[in-house]
FINULO-666607 format. One record per atom (N, C-alpha, C): x, y, z; residue in one letter. Coordinates in pm, whole numbers, plus 32768, in hexadecimal, padded with zeros to 4 digits. Example, Ala and Ser with C-alpha at 12.3 -4.5 7.8 and 13.67 -1.06 7.14 Angstrom:
FINULO-666607
85277DC7830CA/84CE7E3E830CA/85287EB6830CA/85057F1F82C4S/85577F9682CAS/850A80038313S/
end
This chain:
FINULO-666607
80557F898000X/800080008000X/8058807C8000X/800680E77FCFX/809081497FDAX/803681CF8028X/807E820F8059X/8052827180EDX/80CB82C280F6X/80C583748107X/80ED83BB814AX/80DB83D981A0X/807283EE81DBX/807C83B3829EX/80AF842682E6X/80BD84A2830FX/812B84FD8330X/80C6854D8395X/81108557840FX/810585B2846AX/814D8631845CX/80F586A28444X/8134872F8406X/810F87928464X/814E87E6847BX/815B886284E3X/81B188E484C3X/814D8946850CX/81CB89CC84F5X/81B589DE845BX/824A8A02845EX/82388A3483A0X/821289E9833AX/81F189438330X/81B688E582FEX/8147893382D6X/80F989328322X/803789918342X/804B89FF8306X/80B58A5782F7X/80DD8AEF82CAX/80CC8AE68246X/80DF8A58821CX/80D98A5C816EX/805A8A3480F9X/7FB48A2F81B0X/7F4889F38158X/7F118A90815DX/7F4B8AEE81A8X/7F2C8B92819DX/7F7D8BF381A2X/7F698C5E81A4X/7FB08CFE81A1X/7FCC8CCE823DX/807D8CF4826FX/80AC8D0282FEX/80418D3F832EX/80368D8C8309X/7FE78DD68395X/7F468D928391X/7F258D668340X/7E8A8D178337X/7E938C90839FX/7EFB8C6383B3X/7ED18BC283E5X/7EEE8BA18465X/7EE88B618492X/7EEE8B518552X/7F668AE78555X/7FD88B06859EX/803A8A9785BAX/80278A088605X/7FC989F585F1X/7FBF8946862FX/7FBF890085B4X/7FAC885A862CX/7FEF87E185DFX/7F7087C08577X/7F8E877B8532X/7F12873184DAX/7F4A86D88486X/7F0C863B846BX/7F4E85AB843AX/7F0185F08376X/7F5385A28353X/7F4785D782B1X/7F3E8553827FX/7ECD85018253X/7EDD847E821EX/7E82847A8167X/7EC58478813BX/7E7E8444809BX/7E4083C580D0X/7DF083B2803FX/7DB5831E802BX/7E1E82C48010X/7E238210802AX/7E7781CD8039X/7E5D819D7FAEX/7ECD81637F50X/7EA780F07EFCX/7E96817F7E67X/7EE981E37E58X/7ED382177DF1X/7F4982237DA2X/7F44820D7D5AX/7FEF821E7CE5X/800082E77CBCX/7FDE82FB7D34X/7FF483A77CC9X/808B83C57D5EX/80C983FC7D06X/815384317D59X/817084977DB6X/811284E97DABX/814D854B7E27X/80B5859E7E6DX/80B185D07EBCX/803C86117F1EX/80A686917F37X/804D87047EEEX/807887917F19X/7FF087B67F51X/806D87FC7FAAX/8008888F800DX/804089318017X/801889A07FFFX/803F89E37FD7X/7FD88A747FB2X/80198AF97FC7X/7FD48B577FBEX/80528BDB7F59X/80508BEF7F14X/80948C767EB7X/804E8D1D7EC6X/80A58D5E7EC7X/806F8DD07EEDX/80998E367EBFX/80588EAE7E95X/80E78F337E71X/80F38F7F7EECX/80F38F427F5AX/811E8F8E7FBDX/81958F397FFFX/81BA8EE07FEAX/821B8E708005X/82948EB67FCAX/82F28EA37FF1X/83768EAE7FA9X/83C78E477FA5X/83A38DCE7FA7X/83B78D2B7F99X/833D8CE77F84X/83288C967F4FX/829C8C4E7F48X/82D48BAD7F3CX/82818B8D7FA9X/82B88ACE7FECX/82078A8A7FCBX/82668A1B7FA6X/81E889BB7F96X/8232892E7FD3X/81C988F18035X/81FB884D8066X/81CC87F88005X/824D878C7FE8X/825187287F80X/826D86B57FE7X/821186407FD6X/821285D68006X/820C85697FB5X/828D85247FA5X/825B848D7F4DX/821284427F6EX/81D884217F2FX/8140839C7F43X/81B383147F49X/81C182D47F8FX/825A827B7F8EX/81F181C87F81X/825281A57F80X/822980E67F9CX/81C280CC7FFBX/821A80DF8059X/81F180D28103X/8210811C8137X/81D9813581C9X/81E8816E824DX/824C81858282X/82B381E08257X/8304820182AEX/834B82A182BFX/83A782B582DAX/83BE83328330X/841683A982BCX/83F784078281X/843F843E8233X/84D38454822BX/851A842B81E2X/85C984368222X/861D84E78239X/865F85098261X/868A854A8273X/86CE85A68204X/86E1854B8189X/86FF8587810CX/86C585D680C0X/86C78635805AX/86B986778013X/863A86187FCEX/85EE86507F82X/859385FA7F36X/857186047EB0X/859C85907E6FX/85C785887DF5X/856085617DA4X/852E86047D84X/84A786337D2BX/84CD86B77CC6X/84A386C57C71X/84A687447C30X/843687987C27X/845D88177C75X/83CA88517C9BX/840388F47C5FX/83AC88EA7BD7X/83A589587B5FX/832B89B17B66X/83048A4A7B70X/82A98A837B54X/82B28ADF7AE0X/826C8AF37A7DX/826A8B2D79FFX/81FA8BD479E3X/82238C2979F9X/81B38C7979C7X/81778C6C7965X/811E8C7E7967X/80CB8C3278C1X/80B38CA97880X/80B18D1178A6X/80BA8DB1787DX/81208DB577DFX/81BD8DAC785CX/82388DD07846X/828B8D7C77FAX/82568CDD7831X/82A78C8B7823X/83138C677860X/83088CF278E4X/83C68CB67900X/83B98C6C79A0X/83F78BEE7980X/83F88B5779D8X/84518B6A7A5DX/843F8B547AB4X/84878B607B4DX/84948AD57B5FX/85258AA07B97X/85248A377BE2X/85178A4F7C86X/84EC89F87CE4X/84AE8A1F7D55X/852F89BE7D90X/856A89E67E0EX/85CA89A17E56X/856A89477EC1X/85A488C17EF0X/855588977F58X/85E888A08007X/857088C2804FX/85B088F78105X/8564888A814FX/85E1883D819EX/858687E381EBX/858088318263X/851988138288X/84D788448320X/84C8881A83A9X/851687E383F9X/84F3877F8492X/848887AC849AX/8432874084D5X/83AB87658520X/83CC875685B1X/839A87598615X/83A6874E8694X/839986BC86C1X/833F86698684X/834D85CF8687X/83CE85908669X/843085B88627X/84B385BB85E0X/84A38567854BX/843A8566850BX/8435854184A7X/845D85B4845FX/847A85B683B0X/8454864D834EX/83F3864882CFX/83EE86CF82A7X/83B386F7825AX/83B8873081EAX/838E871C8196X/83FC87898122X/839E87EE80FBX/83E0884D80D5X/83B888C880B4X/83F4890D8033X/83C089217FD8X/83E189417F73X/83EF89FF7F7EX/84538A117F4AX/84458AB47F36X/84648B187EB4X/84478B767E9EX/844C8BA37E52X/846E8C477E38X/84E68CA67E4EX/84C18D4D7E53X/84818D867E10X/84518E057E5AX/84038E327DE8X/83638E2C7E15X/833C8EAA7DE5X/828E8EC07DFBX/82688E797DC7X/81E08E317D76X/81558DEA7D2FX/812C8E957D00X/811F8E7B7C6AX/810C8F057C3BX/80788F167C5DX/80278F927C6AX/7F9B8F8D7C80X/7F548F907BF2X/7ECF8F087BCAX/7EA98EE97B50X/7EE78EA17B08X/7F4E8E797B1FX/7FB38E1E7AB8X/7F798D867AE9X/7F8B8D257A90X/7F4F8C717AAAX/7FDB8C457A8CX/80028BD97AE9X/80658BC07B0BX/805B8AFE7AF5X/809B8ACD7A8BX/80B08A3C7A84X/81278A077AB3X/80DA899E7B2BX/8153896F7BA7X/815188EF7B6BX/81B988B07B72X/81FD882C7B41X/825F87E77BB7X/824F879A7BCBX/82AA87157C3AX/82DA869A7BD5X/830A86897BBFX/832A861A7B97X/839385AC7BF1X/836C85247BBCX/840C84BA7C12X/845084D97BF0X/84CD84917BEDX/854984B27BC7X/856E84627B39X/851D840B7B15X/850483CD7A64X/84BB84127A30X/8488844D7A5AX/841184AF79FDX/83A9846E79E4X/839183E77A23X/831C839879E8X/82A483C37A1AX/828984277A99X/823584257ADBX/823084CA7AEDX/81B084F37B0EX/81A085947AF5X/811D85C87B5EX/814C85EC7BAFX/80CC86537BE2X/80B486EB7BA0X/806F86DC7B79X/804A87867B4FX/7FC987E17B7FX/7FD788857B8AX/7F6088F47BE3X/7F6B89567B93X/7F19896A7B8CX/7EE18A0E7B1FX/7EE18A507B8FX/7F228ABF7BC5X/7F078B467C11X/7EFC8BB17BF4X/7E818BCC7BF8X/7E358C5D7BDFX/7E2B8CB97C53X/7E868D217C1FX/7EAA8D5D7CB3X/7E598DDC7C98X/7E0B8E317D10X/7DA28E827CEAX/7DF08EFE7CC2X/7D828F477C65X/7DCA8FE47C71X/7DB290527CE9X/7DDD90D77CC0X/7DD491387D40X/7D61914B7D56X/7D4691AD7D90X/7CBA91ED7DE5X/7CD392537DF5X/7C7992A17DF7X/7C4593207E46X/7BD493387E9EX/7BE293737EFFX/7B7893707F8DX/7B6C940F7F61X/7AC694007F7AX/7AA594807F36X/7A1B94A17FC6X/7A1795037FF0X/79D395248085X/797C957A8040X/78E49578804FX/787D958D8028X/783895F38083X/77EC9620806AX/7798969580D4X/772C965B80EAX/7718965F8188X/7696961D81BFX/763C95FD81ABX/75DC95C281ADX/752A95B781A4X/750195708213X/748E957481D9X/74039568823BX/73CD95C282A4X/739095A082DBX/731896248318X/73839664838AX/73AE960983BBX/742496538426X/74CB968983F0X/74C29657834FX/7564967F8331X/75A696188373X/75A195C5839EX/762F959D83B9X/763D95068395X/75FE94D48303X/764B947682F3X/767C9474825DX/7712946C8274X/779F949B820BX/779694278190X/778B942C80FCX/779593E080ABX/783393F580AFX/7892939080A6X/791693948052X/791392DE8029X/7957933C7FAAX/793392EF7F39X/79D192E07F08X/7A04923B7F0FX/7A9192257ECEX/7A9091EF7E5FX/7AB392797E1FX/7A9C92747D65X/7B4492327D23X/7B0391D17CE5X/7B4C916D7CB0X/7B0490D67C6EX/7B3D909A7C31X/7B198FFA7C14X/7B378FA27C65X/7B248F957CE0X/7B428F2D7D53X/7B098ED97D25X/7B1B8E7D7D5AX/7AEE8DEA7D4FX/7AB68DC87DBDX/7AD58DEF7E66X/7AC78DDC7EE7X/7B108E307F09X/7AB18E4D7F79X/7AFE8ED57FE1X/7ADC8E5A8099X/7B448E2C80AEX/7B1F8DEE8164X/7B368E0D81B8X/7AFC8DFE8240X/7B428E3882ACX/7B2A8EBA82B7X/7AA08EF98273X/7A898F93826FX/7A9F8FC6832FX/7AD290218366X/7AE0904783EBX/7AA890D783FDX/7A8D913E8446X/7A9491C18480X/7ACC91B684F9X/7B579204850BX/7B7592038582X/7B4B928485BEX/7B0892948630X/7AD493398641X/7B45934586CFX/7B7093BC86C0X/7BE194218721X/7B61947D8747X/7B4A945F87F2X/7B0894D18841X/7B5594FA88BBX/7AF5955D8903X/7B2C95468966X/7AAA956889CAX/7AF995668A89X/7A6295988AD5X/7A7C95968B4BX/7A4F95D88B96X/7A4E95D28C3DX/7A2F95798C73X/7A4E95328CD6X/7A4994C28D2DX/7A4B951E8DCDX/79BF94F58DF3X/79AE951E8E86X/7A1C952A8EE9X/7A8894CF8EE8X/7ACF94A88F44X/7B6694E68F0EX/7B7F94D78EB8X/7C1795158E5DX/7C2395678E04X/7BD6957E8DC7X/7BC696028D64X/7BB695D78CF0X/7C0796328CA0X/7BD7962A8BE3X/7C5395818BE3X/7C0195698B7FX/7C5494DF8B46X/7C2094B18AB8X/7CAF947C8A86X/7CB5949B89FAX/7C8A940989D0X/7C2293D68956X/7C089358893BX/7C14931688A9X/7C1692BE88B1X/7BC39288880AX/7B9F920A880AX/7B1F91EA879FX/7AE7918E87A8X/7AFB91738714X/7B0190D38705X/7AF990A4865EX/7A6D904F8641X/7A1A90BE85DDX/799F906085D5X/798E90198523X/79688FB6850AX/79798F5E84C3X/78F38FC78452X/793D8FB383BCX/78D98FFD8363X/78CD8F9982E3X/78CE8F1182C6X/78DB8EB08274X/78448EB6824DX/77D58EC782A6X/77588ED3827CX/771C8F40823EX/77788FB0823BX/772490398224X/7781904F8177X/77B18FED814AX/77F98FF080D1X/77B28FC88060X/77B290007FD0X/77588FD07F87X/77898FD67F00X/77858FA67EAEX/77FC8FAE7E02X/777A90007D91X/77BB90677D79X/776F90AA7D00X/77D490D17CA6X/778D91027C2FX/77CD91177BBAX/787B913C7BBEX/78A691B57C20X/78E3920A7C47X/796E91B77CC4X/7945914E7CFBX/798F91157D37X/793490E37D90X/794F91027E49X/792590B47E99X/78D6915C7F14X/783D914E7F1BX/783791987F6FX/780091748023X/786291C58060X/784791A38104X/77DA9214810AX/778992018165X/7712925281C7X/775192618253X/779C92DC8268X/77AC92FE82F7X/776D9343833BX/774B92D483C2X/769C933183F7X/76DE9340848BX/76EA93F2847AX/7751940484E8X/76F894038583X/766E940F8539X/75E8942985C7X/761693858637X/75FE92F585B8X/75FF928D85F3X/769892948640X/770892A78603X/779D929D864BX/77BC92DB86C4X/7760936A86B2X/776993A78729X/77159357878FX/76A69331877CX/768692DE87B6X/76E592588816X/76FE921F87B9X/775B91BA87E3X/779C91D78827X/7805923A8817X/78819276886FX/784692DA88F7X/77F992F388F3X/7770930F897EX/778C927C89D0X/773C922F89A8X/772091948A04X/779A91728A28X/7800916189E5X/78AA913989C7X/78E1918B8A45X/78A792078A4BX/78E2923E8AB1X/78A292278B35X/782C924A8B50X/77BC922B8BAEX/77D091758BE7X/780A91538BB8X/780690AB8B9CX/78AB90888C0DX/792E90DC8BF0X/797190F48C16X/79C691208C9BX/793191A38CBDX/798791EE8D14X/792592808D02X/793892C08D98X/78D3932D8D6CX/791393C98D40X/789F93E78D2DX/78D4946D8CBDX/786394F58CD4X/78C095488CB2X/786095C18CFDX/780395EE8C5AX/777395B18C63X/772995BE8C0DX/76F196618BDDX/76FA96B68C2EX/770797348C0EX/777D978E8BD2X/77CA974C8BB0X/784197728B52X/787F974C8ACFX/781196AC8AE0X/77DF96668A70X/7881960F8A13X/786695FE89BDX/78F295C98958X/791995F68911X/798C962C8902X/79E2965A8872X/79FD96578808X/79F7962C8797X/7A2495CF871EX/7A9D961686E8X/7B1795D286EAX/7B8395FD86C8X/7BC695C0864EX/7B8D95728608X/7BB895548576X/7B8E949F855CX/7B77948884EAX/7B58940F849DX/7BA593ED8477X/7BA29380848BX/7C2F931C8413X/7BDE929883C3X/7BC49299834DX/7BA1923882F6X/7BFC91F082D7X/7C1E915982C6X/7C5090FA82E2X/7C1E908B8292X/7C6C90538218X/7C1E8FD081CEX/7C738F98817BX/7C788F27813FX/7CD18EE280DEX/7C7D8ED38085X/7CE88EFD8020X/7CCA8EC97F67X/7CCA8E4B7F83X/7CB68E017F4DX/7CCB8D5F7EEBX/7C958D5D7E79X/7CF38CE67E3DX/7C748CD17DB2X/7C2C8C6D7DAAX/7C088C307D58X/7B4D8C197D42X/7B728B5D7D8DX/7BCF8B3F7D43X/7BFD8AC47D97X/7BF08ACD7E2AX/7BFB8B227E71X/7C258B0D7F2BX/7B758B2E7F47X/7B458AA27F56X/7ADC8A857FB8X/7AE38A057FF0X/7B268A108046X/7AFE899480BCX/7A6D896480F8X/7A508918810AX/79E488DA813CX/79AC892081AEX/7930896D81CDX/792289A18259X/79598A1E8276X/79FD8A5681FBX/7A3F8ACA820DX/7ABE8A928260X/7AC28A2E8288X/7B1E8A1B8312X/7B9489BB82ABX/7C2C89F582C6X/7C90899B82ACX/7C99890D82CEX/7C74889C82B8X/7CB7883F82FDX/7CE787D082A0X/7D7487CF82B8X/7DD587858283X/7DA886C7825BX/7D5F869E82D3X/7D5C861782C7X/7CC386288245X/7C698694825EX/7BF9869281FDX/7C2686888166X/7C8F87108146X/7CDF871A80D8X/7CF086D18083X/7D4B867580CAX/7D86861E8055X/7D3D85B28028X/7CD585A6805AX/7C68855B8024X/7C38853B7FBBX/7C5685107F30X/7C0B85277EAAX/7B8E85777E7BX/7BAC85DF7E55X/7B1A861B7E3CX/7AFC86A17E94X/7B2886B57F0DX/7B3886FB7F6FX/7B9C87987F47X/7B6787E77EF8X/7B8E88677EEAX/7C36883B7EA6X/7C8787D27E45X/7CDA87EA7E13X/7CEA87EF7DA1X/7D3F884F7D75X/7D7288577CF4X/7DC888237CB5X/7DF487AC7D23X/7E8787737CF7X/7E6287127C61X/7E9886EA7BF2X/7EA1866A7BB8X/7EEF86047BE8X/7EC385A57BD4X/7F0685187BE6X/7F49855D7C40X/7F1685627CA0X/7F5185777D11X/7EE0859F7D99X/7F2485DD7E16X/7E8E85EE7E8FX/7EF086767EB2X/7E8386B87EF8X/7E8D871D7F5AX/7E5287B67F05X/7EA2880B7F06X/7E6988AA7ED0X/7ED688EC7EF7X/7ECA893E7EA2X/7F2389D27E6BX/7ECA8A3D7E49X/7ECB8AA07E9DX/7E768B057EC1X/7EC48B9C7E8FX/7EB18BD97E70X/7ED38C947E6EX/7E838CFE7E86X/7EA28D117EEAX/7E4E8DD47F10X/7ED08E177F79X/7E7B8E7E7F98X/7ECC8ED87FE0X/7E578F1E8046X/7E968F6C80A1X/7E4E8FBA8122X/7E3F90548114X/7DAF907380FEX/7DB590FD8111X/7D6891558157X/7DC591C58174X/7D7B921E8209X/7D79928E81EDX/7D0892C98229X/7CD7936F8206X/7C9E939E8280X/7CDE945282CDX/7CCC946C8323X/7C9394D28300X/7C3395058344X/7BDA9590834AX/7B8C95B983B7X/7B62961B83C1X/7B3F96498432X/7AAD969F8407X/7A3B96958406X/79B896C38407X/79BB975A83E8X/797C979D83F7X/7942981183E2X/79149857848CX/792E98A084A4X/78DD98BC8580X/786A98958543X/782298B98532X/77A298CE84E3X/7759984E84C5X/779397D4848EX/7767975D8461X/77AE96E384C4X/77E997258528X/77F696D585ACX/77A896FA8613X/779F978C862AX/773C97A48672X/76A097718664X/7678977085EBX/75ED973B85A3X/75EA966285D2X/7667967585D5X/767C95BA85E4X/767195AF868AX/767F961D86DBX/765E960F875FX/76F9962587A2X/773A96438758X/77B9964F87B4X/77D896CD87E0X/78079712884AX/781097818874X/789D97D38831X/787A9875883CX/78C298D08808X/791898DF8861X/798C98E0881EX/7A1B99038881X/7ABB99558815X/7AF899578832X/7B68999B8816X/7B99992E87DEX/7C0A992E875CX/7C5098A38704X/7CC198D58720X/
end
């Protein structure tokens, strides 16, 4: 039977997302047993990267422990644009179990919009994994003027051809009196994946600053007390979300490695298991209007 089998951790996990997207714990990585295809990549490209790593795992005979050597694959990416071909170096990796891992690398951004043909091959050439990567283009976050009966909920609209925008966030910066210690400075991160919607123009969010203020009311009240006659501050927004392209949907939204490599299960690999993903992270800060924070319930103060 043949099985890669691999307990992966740390920067292993770093390569099924953007560093800063993925959580450092352990997770077992097992393909299906009994398949003749050669290698299981995992992997994310980015133009915000200035290296781009993808994990290469041979699909082997049997069950056993990856050697310590270099791994003798040829791992080629081609702009299909340009035409011009990168060879990718492979870095073995200790895991903390003391087994390794290999890691393929590569310098260099993932251009934004460019499709990218990844190639692995053995070392006879008889055998070939291949991934089309379609890496998204730019964006623009474009901040809209209020509506509805109270003004205060903000259309911005990220004009572009996304494919997926995940992980939409608002982080809100306030601040407020506390009965017992005084002014104190806060922020809360509230989740905006539902208030997102795809039209002609790109992707538009509904920011409904009445409900947030809300939230960050209870959030506080919930906490610790606060001198309600001096009310809350709003000291700036931070919008928060990842590109991907049309390929990166996981099951449920949620990464998981053992789901992955599953046949059928969100990959793009050929004759081969796992996924190769490309997006990038983007953030936009602004700060309201007095006027259309005050209308959202937050109190007037000095910036």
């Amino acid at each position: 039977m043949r099985s890669n089998r691999r307990r992966v951790s740390g920067i292993a996990l770093a390569a099924i997302g953007l560093a800063a997207w993925t959580a450092g714990c352990d997770s077992d990585v097992s393909p299906i047993l009994g398949t003749e295809q050669p290698f299981t990549l995992f992997g994310v490209v980015s133009p915000q990267l200035d290296t781009q790593r993808v994990l290469v795992f041979p699909i082997q005979d049997r069950l056993q422990q990856l050697s310590g050597e270099a791994l003798d694959a040829r791992f080629v990416w081609t702009d299909t644009e340009t035409g011009i071909e990168s060879a990718w170096q492979d870095s073995i990796v200790p895991q903390a179990d003391g087994t390794v891992v290999h890691l393929y690398w590569v310098a260099g951004a993932a251009a934004y919009g460019r499709t990218y043909d990844v190639r692995v091959a053995t070392p006879a050439g008889d055998a070939e994994t291949q991934v089309t990567v379609n890496v998204p283009p730019t964006n623009v976050v474009e901040i809209g003027e209020p509506s509805g009966i109270s003004g205060v909920i903000v259309p911005v609209l990220v004009r572009g051809d996304l494919p997926n925008l995940l992980k939409i966030e608002l982080e809100y910066g306030f601040d407020y009196t506390q009965t017992t210690v005084g002014e104190k400075l806060e922020s809360l991160i509230l989740p905006y994946d539902e208030q997102a919607s795809r039209t002609a123009d790109g992707w538009l969010i509904q920011v409904n600053l009445v409900r947030d203020y809300r939230t960050i009311l209870d959030y506080i009240r919930s906490q610790r007390s606060m001198d309600l006659a001096k009310g809350v501050q709003l000291r700036g927004i931070q919008l928060r979300f990842l590109v991907a392209n049309a390929e990166w949907n996981p099951p449920d939204g949620v990464f998981d490695p053992e789901v992955l490599v599953q046949p059928g299960t969100m990959s793009n690999v050929n004759n081969g298991f796992g996924f190769i993903g490309a997006g990038y992270r983007t953030v936009q800060n602004w700060l309201p209007a007095d006027s259309i924070a005050n209308a959202a319930g937050f109190r007037q103060g000095e910036r």
